[in-house]
ROPAPA-733548 format. One record per residue (C-alpha): residue in one letter; residue number from 1; x, y, z. Coordinates in steps of 0.5 Angstrom, whole numbers, plus 2048, in hexadecimal, padded with zeros to 3 digits. Layout:
N
aa  i  east  north  up
a  NUM  X  Y  Z
...
end
This chain:
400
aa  i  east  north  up
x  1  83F  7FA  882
x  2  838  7FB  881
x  3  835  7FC  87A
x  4  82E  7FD  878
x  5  82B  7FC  873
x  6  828  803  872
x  7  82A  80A  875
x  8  825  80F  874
x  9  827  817  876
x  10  822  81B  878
x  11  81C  81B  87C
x  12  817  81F  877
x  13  811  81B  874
x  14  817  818  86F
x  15  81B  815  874
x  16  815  813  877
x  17  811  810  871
x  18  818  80E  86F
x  19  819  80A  876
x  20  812  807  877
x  21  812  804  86F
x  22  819  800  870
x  23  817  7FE  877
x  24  811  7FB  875
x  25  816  7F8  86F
x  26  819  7F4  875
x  27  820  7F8  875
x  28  823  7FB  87A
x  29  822  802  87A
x  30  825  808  87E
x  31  823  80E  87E
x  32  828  815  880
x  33  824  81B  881
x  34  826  821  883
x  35  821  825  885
x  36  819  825  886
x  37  818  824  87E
x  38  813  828  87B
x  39  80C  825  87C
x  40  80B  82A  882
x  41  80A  82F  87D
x  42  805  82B  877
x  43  7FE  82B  877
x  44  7FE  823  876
x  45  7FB  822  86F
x  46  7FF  820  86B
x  47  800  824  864
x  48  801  820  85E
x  49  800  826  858
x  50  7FC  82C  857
x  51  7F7  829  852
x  52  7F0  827  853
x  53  7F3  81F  851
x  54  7FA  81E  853
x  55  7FB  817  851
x  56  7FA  81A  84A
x  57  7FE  821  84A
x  58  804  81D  84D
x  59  804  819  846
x  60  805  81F  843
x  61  80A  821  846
x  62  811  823  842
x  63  816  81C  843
x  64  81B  820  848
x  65  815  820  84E
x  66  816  81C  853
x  67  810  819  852
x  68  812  817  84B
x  69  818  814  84E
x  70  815  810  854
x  71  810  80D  84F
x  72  808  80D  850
x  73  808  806  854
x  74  80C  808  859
x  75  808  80F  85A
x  76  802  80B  85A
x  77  804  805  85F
x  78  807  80C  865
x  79  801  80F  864
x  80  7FE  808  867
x  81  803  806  86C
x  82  802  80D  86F
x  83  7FC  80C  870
x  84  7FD  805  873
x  85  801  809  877
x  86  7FD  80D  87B
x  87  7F7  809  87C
x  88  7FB  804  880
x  89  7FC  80A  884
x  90  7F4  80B  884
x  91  7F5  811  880
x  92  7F2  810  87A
x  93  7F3  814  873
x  94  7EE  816  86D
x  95  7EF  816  865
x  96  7F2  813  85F
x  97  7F7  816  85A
x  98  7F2  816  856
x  99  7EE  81C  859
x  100  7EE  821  85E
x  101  7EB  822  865
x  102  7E9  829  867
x  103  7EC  82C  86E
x  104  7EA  832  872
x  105  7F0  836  873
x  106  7F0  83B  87B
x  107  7ED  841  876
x  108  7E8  83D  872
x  109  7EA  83C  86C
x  110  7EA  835  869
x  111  7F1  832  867
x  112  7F1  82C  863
x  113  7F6  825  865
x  114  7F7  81E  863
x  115  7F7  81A  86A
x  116  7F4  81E  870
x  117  7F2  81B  876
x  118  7EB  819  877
x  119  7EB  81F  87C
x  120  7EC  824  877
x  121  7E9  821  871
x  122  7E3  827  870
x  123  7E0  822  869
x  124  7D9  823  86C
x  125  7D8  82A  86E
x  126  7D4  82C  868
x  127  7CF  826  86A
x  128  7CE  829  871
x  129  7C8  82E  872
x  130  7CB  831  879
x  131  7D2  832  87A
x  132  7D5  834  881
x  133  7DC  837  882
x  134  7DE  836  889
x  135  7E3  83A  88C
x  136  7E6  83A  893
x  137  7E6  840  899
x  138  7EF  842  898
x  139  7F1  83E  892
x  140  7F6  842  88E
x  141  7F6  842  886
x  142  7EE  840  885
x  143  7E9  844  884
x  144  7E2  841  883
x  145  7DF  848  880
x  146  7E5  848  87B
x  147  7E4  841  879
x  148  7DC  842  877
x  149  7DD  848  873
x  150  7E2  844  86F
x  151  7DE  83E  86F
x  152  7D8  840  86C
x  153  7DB  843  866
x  154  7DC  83B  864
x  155  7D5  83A  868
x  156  7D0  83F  867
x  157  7CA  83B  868
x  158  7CD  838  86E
x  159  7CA  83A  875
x  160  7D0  83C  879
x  161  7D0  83D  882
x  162  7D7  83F  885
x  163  7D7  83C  88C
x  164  7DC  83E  892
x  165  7DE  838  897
x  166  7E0  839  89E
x  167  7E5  833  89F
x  168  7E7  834  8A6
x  169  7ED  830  8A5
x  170  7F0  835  8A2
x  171  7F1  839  8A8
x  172  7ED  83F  8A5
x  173  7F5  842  8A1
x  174  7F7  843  89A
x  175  7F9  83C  896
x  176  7FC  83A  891
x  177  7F7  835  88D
x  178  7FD  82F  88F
x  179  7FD  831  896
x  180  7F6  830  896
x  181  7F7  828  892
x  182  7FC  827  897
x  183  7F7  829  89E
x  184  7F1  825  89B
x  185  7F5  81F  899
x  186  7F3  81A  89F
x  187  7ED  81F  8A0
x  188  7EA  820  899
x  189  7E3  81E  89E
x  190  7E1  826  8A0
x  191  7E2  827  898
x  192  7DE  823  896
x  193  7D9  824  89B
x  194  7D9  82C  899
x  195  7D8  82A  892
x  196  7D0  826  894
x  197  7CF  82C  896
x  198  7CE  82E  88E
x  199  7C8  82A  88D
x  200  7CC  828  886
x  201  7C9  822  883
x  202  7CB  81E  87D
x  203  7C9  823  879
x  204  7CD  828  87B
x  205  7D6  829  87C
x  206  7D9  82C  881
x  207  7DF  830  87F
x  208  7E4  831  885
x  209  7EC  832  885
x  210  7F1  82C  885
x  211  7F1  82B  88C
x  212  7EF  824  88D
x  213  7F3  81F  891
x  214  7FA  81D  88F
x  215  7F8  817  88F
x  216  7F2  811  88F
x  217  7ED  817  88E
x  218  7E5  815  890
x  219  7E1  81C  88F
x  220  7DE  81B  888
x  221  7DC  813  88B
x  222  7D7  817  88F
x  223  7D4  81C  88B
x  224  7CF  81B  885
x  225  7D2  821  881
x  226  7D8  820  87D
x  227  7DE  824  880
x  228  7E4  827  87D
x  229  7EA  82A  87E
x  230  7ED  830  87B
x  231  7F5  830  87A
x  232  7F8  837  87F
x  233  7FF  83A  87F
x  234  804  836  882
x  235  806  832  886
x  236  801  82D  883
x  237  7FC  828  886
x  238  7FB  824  880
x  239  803  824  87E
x  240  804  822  886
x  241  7FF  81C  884
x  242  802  81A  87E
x  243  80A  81B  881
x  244  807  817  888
x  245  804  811  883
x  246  80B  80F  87F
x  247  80E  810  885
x  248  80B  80A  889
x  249  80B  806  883
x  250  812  807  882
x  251  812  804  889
x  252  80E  7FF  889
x  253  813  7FD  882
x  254  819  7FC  886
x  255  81C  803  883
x  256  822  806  886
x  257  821  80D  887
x  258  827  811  889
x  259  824  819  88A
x  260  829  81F  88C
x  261  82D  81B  886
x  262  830  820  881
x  263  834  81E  87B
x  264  83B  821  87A
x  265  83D  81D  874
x  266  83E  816  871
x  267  842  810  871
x  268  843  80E  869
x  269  847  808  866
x  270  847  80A  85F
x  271  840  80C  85C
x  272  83C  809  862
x  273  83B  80C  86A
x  274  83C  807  86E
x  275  83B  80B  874
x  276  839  812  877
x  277  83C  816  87C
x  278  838  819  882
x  279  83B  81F  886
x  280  839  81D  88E
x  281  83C  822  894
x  282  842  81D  896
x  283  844  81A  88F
x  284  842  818  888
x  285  83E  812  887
x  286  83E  80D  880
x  287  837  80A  87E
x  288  839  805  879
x  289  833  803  873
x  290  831  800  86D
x  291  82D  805  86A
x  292  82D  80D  86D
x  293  826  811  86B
x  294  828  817  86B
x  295  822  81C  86E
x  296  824  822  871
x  297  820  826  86D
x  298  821  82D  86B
x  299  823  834  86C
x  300  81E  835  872
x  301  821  82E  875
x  302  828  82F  874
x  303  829  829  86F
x  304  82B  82F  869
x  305  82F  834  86D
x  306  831  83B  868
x  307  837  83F  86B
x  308  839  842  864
x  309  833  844  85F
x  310  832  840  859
x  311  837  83B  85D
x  312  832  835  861
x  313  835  830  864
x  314  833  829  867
x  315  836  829  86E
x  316  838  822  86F
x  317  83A  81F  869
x  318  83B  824  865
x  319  837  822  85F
x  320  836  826  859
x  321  830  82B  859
x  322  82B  82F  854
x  323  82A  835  854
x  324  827  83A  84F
x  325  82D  83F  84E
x  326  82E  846  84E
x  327  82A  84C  853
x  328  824  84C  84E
x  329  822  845  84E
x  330  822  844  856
x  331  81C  847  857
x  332  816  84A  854
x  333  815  852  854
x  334  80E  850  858
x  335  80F  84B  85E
x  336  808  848  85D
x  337  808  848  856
x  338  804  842  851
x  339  80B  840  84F
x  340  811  83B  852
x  341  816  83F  858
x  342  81D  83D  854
x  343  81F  83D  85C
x  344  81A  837  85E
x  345  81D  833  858
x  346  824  832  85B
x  347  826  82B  85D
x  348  829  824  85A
x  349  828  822  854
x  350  828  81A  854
x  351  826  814  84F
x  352  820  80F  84E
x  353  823  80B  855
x  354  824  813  859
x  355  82B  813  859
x  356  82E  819  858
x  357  832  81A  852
x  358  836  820  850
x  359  835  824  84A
x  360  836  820  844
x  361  832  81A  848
x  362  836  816  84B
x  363  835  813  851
x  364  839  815  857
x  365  838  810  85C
x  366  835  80A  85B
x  367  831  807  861
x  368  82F  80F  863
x  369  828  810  861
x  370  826  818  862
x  371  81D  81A  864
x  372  818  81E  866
x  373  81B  826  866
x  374  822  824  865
x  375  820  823  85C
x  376  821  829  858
x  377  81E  82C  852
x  378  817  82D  854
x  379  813  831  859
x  380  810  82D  85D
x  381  80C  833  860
x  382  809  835  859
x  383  807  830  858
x  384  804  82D  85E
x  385  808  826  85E
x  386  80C  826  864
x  387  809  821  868
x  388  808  81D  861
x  389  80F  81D  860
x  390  812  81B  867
x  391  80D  816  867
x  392  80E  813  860
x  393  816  814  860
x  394  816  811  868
x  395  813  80A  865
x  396  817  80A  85F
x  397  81E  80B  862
x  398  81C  806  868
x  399  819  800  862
x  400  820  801  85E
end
């Protein structure tokens, strides 16, 4: 019987953060997921908190946040190992905790954000005297004119010129910003050819929807203008790069990633899982480990299931999970609204250690340990600190 020494569920930036950080440790690491995660769906920086110096708003923060729990250090020392992470993948990522770093959004607004790759990272836009915004003959979803208009709101004095590529390669039909990466993807060559045309100097930025290569992009080597991608609907170039990236570590770290894998229940001796069980076509498969991280995320991922209202469950091991009672606390009058959603705080509750406790905080399995948007009692969505938190729990869970 093979036993390892960490068993993590779930494929999602958690489980990947989870799986990279206990490989690099030097155990052996297998990894069940079941589906394709959702980095697809992200725009690839990583949010930390809605505030102008997360590191220090996140001090503050009331003493059942996750954050509290997993300790400064620990979020600290994630934000680093990320960020190792990705550069041996030649995607290199911007920013501290300290502050944030503007992104340009597909409609031209300014979304701000911890960690963005340095293809998105827009810090040097206000000190640029021309901007180009380059969209490109039959892309769906970007607008270029849209984009400036938006834009010189934060830019009024900036010097704005929409240009229009013909990227032959494209076929002359619609596509997707994700169908135009994966084509320019070993041929990024005619888009950077197209972008000479500009003239753009050193002092100037070109502004382009993320359609760079997948991988080992060169375009802005060969141009003198800085160039910035703008984030776009999913699926996402950015999030592909950053699921590809952890990928191929977990490959080169001789992580056993076993996809398809969906998680039924566990296999418990006393307060502790010693295995879980995968449902296959043929029959049913035991996976024995020291220590389970549990990262199957939340309502959108199936990791927290409702059939009866005001009864969440957790579907494989049956833990416990929070959820603001009664039909008036499950959601605000106004959906966008300023205020936590009561539905976005459902999820488990856990200790210092992130293993899940019941109501009175006692801990109900002693070797599982529960990350990313499986915790509950606070709206990550409100608050922008979804990537923050998968990161940070991840690494703690995995170091424990």
């Amino acid at each position: 019987m093979k036993i390892s020494d960490v068993i993590i569920i779930g494929g999602g930036l958690a489980g990947l953060m989870a799986a990279a950080v206990a490989a690099n440790r030097g155990q052996n690491v297998t990894l069940l997921t079941y589906g394709s995660g959702s980095l697809p769906l992200a725009s690839g920086a990583i949010d930390f908190l809605n505030a102008k110096a997360p590191a220090v708003a996140i001090k503050n923060l009331p003493d059942n946040h996750p954050y509290k729990k997993i300790g400064m250090k620990n979020i600290d020392a994630a934000a680093k190992f990320f960020c190792e992470v990705t550069a041996q993948d030649n995607l290199p990522y911007n920013g501290k905790l300290s502050a944030q770093i503007p992104i340009v959004t597909a409609v031209g607004t300014l979304k701000y954000s911890c960690l963005v790759p340095e293809s998105m990272d827009a810090s040097n836009l206000i000190n640029k005297k021309k901007i180009y915004v380059a969209g490109v003959k039959g892309l769906k979803d970007f607008y270029a004119s849209m984009l400036v208009d938006n834009l010189k709101k934060y830019f009024p004095a900036k010097n704005f010129e929409v240009a229009t590529l013909d990227l032959e390669l494209l076929g002359g039909r619609d596509i997707t910003c994700m169908g135009a990466a994966r084509l320019l993807t070993g041929n990024e060559q005619i888009l950077a050819d197209g972008l000479k045309t500009l003239n753009a100097t050193a002092d100037d930025a070109i502004i382009l929807p993320p359609i760079l290569s997948l991988e080992d992009s060169n375009v802005k080597s060969q141009l003198r203008a800085d160039v910035i991608e703008t984030t776009c609907l999913p699926p996402s170039p950015p999030g592909i790069r950053l699921q590809r990236a952890f990928t191929k570590y977990l490959q080169r770290a001789g992580v056993k990633v076993f996809g398809n894998s969906k998680v039924i229940r566990g296999v418990v001796e006393d307060k502790k899982i010693t295995g879980v069980v995968v449902k296959s076509v043929a029959r049913e498969k035991i996976f024995y480990g020291k220590k389970i991280i549990l990262a199957t995320g939340g309502f959108y991922s199936g990791g927290l299931i409702m059939h009866e209202f005001d009864k969440p469950a957790e579907p494989i091991f049956n833990l416990p999970v929070f959820c603001r009672a009664g039909a008036e606390n499950w959601s605000n009058e106004k959906l966008f609204d300023d205020k936590p959603q009561g539905f976005s705080m459902t999820g488990i509750l856990t200790d210092e250690n992130l293993n899940p406790v019941d109501a009175s905080g006692k801990i109900i399995y002693e070797n599982l340990h529960v990350v990313g948007a499986n915790l509950g009692g606070v709206d990550f969505i409100h608050e922008r600190s979804a990537g923050g938190v998968a990161i940070s729990s991840a690494y703690k869970a995995a170091i424990i």
